[in-house]
Backbone as ProteinMPNN parsed JSONL, in Angstrom:
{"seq_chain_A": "XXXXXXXXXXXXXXXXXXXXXXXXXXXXXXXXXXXXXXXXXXXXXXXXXXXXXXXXXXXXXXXXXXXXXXXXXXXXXXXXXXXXXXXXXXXXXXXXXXXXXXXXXXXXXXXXXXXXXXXXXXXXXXXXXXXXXXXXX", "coords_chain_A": {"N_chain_A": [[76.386, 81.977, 109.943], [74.499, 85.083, 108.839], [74.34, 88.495, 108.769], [73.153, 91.443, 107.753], [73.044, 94.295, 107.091], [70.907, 97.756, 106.94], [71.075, 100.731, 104.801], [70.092, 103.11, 105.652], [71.694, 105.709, 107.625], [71.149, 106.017, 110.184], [69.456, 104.537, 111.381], [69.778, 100.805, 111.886], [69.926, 97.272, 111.13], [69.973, 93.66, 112.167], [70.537, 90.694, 111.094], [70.139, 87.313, 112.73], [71.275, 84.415, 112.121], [70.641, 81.205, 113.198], [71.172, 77.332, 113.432], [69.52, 74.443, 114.418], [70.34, 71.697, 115.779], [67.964, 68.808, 116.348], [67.328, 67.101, 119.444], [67.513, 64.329, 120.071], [69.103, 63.738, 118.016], [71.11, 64.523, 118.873], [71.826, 63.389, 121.3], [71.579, 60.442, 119.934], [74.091, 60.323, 118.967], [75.651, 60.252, 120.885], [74.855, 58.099, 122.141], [75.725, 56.167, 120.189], [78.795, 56.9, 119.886], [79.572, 56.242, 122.51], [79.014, 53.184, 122.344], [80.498, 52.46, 120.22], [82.93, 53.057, 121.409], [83.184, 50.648, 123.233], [83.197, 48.238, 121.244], [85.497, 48.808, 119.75], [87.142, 48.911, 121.706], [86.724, 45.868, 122.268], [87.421, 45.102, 120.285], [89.98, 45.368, 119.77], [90.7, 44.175, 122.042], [90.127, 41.36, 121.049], [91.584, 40.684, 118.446], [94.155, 41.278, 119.901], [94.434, 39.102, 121.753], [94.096, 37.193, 119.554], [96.072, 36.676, 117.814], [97.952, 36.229, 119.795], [98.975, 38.139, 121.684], [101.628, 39.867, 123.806], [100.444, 39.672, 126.917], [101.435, 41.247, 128.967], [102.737, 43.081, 128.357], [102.16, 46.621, 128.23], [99.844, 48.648, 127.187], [98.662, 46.578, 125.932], [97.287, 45.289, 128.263], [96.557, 47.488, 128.969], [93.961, 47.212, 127.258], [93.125, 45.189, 127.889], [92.335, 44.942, 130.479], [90.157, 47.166, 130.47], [88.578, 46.191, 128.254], [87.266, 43.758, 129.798], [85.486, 44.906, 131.067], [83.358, 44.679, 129.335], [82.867, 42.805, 128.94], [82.436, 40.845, 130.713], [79.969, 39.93, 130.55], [79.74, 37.556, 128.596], [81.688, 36.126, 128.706], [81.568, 32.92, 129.518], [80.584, 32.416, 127.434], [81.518, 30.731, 125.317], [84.034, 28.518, 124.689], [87.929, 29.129, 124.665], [89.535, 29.061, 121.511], [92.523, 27.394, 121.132], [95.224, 27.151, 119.101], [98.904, 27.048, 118.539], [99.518, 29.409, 120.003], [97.608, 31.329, 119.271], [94.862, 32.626, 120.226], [91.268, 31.621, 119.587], [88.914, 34.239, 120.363], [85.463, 33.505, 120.632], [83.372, 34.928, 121.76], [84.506, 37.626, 122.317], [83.78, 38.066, 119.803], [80.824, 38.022, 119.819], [80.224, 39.679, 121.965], [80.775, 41.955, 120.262], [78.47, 41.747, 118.421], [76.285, 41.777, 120.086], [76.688, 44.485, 121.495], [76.163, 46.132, 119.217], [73.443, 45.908, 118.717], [72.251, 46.367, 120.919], [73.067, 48.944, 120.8], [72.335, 49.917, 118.374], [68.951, 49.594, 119.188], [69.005, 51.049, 121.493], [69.181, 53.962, 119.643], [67.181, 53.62, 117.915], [64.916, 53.652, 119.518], [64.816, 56.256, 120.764], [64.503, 57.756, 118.147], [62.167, 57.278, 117.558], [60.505, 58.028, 119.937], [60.705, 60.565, 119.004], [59.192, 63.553, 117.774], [60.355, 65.236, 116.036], [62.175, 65.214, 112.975], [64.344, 66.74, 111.91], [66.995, 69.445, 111.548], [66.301, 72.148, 112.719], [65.831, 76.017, 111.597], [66.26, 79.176, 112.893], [65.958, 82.257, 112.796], [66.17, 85.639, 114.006], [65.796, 89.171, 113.785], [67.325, 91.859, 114.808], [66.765, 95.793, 115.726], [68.14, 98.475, 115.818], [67.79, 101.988, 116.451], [68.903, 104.969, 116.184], [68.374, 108.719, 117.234], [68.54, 112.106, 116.289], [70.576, 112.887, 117.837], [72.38, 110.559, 118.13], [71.958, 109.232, 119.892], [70.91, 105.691, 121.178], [67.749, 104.722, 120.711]], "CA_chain_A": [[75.638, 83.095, 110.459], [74.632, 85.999, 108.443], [74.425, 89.925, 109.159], [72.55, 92.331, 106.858], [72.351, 95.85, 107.409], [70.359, 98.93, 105.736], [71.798, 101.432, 104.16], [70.186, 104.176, 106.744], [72.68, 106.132, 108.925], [70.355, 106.029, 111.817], [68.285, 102.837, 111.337], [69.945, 99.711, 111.539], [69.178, 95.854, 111.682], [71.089, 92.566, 111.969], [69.607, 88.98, 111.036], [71.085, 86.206, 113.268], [70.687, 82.836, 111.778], [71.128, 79.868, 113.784], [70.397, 76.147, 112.868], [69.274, 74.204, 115.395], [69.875, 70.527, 115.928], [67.476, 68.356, 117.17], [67.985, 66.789, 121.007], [67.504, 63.147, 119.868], [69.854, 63.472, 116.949], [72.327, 64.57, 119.939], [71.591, 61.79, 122.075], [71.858, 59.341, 119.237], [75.241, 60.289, 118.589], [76.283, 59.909, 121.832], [74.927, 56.637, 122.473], [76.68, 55.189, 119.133], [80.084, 56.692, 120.436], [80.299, 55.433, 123.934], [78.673, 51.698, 121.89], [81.532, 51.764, 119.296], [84.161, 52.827, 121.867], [83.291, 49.5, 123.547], [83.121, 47.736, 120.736], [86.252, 48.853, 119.322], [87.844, 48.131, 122.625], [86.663, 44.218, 122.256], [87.649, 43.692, 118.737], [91.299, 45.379, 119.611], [91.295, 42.747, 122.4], [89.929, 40.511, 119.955], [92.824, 40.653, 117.788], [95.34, 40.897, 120.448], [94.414, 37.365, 121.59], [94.06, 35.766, 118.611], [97.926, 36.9, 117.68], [99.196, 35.804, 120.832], [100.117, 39.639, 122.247], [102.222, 39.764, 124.554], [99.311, 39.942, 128.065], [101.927, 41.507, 129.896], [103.185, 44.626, 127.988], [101.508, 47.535, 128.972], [98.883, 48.769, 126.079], [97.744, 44.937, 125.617], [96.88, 44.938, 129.721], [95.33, 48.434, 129.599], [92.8, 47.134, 126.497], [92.407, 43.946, 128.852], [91.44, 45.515, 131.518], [89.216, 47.9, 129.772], [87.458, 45.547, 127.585], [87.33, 42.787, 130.522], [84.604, 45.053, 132.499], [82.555, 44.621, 128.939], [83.066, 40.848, 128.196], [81.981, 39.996, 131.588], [78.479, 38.593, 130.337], [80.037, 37.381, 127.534], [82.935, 35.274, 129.04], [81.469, 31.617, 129.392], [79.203, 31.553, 126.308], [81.867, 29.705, 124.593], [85.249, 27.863, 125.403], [88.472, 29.788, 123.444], [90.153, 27.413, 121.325], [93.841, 27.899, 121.279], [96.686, 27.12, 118.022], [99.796, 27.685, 118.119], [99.803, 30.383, 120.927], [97.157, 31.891, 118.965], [93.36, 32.217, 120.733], [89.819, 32.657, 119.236], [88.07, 33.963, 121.705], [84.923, 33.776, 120.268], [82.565, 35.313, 123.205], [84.135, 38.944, 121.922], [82.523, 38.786, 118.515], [79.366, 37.569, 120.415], [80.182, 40.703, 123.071], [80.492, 42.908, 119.799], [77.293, 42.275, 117.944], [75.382, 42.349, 121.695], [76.821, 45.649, 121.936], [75.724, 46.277, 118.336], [72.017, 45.56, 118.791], [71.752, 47.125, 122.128], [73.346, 50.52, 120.944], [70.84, 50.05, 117.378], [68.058, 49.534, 119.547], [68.512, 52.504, 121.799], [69.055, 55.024, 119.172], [65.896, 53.384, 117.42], [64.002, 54.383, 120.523], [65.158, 57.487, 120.689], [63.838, 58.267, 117.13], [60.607, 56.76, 117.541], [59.834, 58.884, 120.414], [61.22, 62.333, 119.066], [58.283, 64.121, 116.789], [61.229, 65.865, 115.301], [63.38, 64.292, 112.263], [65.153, 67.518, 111.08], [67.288, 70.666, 112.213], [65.035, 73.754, 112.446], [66.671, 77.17, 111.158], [65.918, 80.364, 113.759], [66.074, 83.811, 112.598], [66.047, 86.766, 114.73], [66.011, 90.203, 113.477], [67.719, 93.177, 115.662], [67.075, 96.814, 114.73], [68.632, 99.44, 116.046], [67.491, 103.342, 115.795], [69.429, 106.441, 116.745], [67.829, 109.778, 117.012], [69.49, 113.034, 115.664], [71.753, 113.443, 118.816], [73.124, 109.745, 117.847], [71.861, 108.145, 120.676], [69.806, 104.399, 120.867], [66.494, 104.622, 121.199]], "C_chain_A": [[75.758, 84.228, 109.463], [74.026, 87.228, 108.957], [74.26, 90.4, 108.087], [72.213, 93.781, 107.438], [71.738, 96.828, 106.242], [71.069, 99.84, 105.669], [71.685, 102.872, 104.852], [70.827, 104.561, 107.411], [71.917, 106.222, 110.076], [69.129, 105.226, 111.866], [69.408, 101.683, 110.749], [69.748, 98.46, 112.135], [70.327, 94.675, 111.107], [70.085, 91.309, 111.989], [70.455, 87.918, 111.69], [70.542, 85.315, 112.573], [71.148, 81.709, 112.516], [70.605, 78.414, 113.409], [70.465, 75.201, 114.48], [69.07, 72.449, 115.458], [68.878, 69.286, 117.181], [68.005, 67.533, 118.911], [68.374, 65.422, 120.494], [68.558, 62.8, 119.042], [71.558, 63.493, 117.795], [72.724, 63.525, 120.841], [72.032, 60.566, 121.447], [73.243, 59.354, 118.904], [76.286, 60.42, 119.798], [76.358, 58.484, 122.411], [75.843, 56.043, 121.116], [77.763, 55.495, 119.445], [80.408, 56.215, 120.875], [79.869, 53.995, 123.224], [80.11, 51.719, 120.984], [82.984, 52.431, 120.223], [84.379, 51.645, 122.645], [83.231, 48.884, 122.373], [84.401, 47.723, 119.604], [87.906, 48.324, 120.14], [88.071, 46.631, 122.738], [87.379, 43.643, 121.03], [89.324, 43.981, 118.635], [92.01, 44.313, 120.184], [91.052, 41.448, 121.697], [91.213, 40.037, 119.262], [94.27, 40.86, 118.347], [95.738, 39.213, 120.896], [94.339, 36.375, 120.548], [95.393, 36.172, 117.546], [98.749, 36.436, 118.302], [99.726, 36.851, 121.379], [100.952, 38.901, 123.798], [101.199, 40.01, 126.589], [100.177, 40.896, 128.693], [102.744, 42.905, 129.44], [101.73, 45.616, 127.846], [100.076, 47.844, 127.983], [98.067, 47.455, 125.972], [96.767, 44.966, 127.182], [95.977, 45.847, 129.667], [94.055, 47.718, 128.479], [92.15, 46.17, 127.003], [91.714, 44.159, 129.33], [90.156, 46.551, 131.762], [88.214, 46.975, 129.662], [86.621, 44.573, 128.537], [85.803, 43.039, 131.174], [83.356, 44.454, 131.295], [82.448, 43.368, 128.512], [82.466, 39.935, 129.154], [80.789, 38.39, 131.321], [78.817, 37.755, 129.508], [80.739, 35.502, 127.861], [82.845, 33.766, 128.958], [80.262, 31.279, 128.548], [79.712, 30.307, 125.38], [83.294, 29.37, 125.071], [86.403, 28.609, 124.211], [89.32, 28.39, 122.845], [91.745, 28.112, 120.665], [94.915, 27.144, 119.832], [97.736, 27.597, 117.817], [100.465, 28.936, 119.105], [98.652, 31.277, 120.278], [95.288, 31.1, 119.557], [92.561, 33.099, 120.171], [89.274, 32.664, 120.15], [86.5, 34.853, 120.98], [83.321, 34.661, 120.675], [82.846, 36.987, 122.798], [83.693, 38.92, 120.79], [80.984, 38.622, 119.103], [79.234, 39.182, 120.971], [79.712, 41.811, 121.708], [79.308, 42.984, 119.063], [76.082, 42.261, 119.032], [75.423, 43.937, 121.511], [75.84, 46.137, 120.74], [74.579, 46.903, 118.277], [71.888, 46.584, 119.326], [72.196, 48.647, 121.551], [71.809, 50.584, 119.488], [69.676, 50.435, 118.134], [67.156, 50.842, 120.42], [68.591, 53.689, 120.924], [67.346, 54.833, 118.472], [64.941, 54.459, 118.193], [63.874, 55.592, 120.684], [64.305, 58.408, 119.795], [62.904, 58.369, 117.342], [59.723, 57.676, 118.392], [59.552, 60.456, 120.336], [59.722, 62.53, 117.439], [59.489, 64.883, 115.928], [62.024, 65.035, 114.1], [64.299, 65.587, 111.923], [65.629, 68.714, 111.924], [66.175, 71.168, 112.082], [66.327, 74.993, 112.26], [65.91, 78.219, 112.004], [66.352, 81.759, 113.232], [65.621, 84.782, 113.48], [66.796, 87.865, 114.536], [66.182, 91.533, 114.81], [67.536, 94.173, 115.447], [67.407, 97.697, 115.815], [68.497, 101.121, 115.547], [68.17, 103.916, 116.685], [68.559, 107.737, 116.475], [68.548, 110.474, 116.333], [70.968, 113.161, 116.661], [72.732, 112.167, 118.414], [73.111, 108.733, 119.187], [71.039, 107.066, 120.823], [68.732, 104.381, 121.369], [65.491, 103.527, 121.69]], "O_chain_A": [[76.901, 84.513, 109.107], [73.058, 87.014, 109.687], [75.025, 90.029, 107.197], [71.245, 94.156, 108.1], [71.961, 96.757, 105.034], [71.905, 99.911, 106.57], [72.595, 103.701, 104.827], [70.877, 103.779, 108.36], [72.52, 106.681, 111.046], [68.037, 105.438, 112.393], [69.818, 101.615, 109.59], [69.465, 98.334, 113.326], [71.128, 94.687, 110.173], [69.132, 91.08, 112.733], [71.523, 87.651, 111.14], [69.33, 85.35, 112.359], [72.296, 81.347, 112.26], [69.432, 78.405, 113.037], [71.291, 75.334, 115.384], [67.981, 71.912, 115.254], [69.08, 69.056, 118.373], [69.18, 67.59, 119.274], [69.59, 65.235, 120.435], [69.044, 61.677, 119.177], [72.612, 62.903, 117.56], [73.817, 62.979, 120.994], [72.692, 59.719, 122.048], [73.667, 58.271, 118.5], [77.49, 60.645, 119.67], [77.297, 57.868, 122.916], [76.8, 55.344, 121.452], [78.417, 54.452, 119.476], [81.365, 55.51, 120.553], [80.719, 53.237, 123.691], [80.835, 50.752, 121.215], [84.081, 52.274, 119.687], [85.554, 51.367, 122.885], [82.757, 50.011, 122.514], [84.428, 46.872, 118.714], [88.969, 47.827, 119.77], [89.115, 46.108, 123.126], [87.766, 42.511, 120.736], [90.04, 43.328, 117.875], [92.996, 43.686, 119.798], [91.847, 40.519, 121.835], [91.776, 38.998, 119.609], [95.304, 40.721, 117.694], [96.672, 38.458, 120.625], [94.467, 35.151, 120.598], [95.361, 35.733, 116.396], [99.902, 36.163, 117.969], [100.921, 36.773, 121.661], [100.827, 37.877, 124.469], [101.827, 40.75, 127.346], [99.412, 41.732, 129.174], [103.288, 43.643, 130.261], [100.605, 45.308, 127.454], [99.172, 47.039, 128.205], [96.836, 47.455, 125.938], [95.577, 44.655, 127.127], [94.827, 45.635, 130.05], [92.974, 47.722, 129.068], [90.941, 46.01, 126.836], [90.533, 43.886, 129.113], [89.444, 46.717, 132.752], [87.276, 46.789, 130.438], [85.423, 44.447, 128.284], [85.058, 42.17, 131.626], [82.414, 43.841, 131.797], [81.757, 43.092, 127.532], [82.07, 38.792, 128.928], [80.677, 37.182, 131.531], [78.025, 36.815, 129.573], [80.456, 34.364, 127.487], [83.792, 33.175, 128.439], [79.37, 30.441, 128.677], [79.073, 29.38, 124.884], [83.702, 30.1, 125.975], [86.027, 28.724, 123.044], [89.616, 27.299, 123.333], [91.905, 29.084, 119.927], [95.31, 26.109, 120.368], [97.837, 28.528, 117.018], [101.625, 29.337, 119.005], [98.685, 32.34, 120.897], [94.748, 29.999, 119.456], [92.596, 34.324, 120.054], [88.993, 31.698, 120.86], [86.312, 36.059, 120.82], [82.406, 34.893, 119.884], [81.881, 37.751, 122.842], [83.025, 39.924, 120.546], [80.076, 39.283, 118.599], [78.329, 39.897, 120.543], [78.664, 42.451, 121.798], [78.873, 44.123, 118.896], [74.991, 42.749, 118.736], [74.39, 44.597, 121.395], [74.736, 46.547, 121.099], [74.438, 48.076, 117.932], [71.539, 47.63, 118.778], [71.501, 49.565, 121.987], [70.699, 51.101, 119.616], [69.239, 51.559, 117.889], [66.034, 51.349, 120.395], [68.012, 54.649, 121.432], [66.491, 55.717, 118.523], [64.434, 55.522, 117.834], [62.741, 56.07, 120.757], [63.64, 59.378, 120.161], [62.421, 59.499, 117.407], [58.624, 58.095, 118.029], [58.831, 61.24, 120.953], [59.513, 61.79, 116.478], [59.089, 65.014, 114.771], [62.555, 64.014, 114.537], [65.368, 65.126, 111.522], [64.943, 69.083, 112.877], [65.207, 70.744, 111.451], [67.475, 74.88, 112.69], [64.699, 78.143, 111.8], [67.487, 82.091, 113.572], [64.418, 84.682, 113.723], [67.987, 87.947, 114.834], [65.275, 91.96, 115.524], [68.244, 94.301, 114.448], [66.76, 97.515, 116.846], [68.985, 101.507, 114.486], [68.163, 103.559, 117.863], [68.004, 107.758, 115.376], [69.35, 109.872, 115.618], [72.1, 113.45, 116.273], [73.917, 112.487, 118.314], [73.886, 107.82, 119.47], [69.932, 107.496, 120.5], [68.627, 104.019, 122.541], [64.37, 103.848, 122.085]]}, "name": "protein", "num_of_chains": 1, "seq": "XXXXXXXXXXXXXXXXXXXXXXXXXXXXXXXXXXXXXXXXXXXXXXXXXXXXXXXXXXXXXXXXXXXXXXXXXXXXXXXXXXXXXXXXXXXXXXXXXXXXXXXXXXXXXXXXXXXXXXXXXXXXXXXXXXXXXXXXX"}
């Protein structure tokens, strides 16, 4: 933000500048959050199961139970295949490039419908006059 005044003792003016981001650009960066906080959720359980975590200490259960609500559709696309104590469960990489798409797809949309691609910059000039007595006219 900048502020410019004149050099008049009884005339002065202030320039606000504001920049102004579009709505869509706001939107889009909300849908890719909440998409890559699921999707970061699947690939932590991802990699807890295919280590062997422990299911039953606390952090491993809450990312379970988290990720679990987003794996639902997911769950019998493929069978996990187990070594060692170690499982691929290959249904969350499936879950994460689903999510993928679907978050791509809605920001796409988003774009497509917004006539806008760019901030806009707003200026609005204030001026301020005093008379002789020093009061605002």
């Amino acid at each position: 933000m900048s502020n410019a005044s004149t050099a008049s003792s009884d005339h002065r003016s202030q320039v606000h500048t504001e920049v102004r981001r579009p709505i869509e650009a706001v939107v889009s960066r909300v849908v890719m959050f909440f998409f890559g906080v699921i999707e970061v959720l699947i690939a932590i359980r991802f990699v807890f199961t295919l280590f062997g975590a422990n299911a039953e200490a606390g952090f491993v259960k809450l990312v379970h139970d988290l990720s679990g609500i987003f794996m639902t559709p997911f769950n019998a696309i493929f069978e996990t295949q187990s070594v060692s104590g170690a499982t691929f469960e290959w249904s969350a990489l499936v879950a994460i490039a689903v999510y993928a798409l679907i978050a791509w797809g809605i920001v796409a949309l988003v774009r497509a419908a917004s006539p806008r691609r760019r901030s806009e910059t707003v200026e609005r000039v204030e001026k301020v006059e005093k008379d002789d007595a020093g009061t605002v006219v």
